[in-house]
Structures are given as C-alpha cells and as structure tokens.
N, C-alpha and C positions, 0 to 999 in steps of 0.2 A: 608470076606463077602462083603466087598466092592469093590470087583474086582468082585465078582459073576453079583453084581447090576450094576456097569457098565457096563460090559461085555453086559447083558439082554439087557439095554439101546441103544447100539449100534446096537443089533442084531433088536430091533424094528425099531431103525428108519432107516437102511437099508432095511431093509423088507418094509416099509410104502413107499418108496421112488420107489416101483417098479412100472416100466412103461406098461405095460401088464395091466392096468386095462380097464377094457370094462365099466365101470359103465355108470352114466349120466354123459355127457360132459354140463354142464350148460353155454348158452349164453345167449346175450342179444339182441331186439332191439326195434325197435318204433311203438307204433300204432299210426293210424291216430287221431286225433283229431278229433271230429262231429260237436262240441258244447258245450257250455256252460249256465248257468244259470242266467248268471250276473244281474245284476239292473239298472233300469233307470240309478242311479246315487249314489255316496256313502256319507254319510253323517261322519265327524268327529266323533271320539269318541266310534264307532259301531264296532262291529267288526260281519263277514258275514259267511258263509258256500258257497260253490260255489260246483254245482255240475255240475261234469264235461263227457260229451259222449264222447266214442272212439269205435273205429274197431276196430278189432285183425286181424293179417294180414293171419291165417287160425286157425282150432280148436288145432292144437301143444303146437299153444303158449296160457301164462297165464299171467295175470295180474300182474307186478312187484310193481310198484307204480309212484309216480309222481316225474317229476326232476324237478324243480321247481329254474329259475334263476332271480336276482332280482337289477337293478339298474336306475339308473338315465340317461333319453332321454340325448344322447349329444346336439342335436341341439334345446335343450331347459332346463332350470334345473328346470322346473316346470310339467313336467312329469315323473312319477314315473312308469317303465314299469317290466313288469312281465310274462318272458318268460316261457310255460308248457311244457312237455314234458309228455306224458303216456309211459312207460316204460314194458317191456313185457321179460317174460323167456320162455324157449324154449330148448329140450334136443338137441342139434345140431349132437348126433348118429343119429337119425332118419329123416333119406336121404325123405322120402316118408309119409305126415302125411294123415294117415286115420284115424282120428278120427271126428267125427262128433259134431256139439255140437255153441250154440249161439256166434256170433261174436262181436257184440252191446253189450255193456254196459255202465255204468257209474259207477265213484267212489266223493265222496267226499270231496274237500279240507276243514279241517272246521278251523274256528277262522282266517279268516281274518281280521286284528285289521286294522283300517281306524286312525289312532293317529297323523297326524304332517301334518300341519296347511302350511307347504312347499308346497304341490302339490296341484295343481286343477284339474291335469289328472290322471285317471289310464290307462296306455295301456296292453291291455293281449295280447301276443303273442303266439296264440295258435300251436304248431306245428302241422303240416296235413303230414306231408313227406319231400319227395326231388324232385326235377326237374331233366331233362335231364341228368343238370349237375353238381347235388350232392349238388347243393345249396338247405340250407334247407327253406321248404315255409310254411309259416302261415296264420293263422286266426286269423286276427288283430281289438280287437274291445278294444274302445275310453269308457270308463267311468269318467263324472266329479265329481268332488268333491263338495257337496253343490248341494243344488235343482237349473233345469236346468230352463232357463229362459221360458218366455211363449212360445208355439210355433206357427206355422205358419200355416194356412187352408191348403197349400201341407202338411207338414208333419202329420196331422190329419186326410189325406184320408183315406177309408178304399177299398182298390180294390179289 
C-alpha cells in the first residue's frame, strides 16, 4: 500500500511539473505615481492614513499593492524617508490589451505611526517611472515633524 501511495505521488508531481501550460503567465510592474495626500506637517504620537493616486500603464494591468521602503537620509540622520512604489499585475500571455476600463486611481496606506522624537523630516519618495536611462525618478515631497513655523506673505499668495 505504500508503494501504491508513493508511486501516485511521483506520478503527480511529474505530471504538475509539465511545461506545455498555456495558463496565465503572472508578472509584475510599476505604475506611475500622481499624488499624494500628505499634511501640512506631522505631529508626534499620531498616526495617519495617506492616500495615494496612481496611473495604470493600460486597462491589462491591476492594482498589486504598495512596495513601501523605509530608512534614514544619509546626508542627514534627521530625516527619515519613505520610498512608494504602486505595484501592478499583468497576464504577460496577452501580447495586445484590449480591454477598456479607468486608469486613475488611488489606494490607501493607513496607520502611519508618527512615534520617535529622532526626526524632524519625513521625505516621501514617490516613484512616477524611469528616465532614458532606467534610473528610477520621483516625487519627492518634505513633511516636518511639529507645527511649521509662521510663514511668509510669498508663501501665502493665492495666484
């Protein structure tokens, strides 16, 4: 009985292992970044919800989720930055997408904790794409920690 069950065993996962599948081929890649939601400025102790707009780069692809990387500015240890990424799937069999269907949306990062009294910057590094040449380029926006100081009659125009 126990050569039957192995035997089976074998015969499945050769069988599982065939190359002849036409299924979906799942990949991955980036949408654009648009926007963000962020705040004046972040207060200790709080924690935030951030919603975030992106492009799809046609209707094929679907919303994966957020890749989300997070360390300390080198040429400063008092910024704390915070690179996005929107993350998207895609059947890569289908050479030609005709599907029709909204490209704009957004999704939500929620429970941003604002907790250690270390930083006075947040940087987000929003990813938007690549350039010419494959370097990748953002939308970089400066949030301080603490209410920001008064401002200035320029910064108050409204044009």
């Amino acid at each position: 009985m126990k050569r039957i069950a192995l035997l089976m065993i074998l015969v499945l996962s050769l069988y599982s292992c065939e190359t002849d599948d036409d299924g979906p081929n799942l990949n991955f890649a980036i949408a654009e970044i648009t926007g963000t939601d962020l705040p004046e400025y972040f207060e200790i102790g709080e924690s935030y919800d951030l919603e975030v707009a992106y492009e799809l780069p046609n209707a094929c692809h679907k919303f994966s989720n957020f890749s989300v990387n997070q360390y300390i500015a080198e040429e400063t240890d008092s910024t704390f930055v915070i690179e996005i990424a929107a993350l998207t799937s895609y059947d890569a069999n289908i050479t030609d997408c005709t599907e029709e269907g909204e490209l704009t949306d957004s999704r939500t990062i929620t429970d941003l904790r604002i907790s250690s009294e270390d930083y006075n910057n947040y940087q987000f590094k929003l990813l938007t794409g690549e350039d010419e040449d494959g370097e990748a380029e953002f939308l970089i926006i400066d949030v301080p920690v603490g209410e920001p100081g008064p401002t200035t009659p320029q910064e108050n125009t409204n044009t």
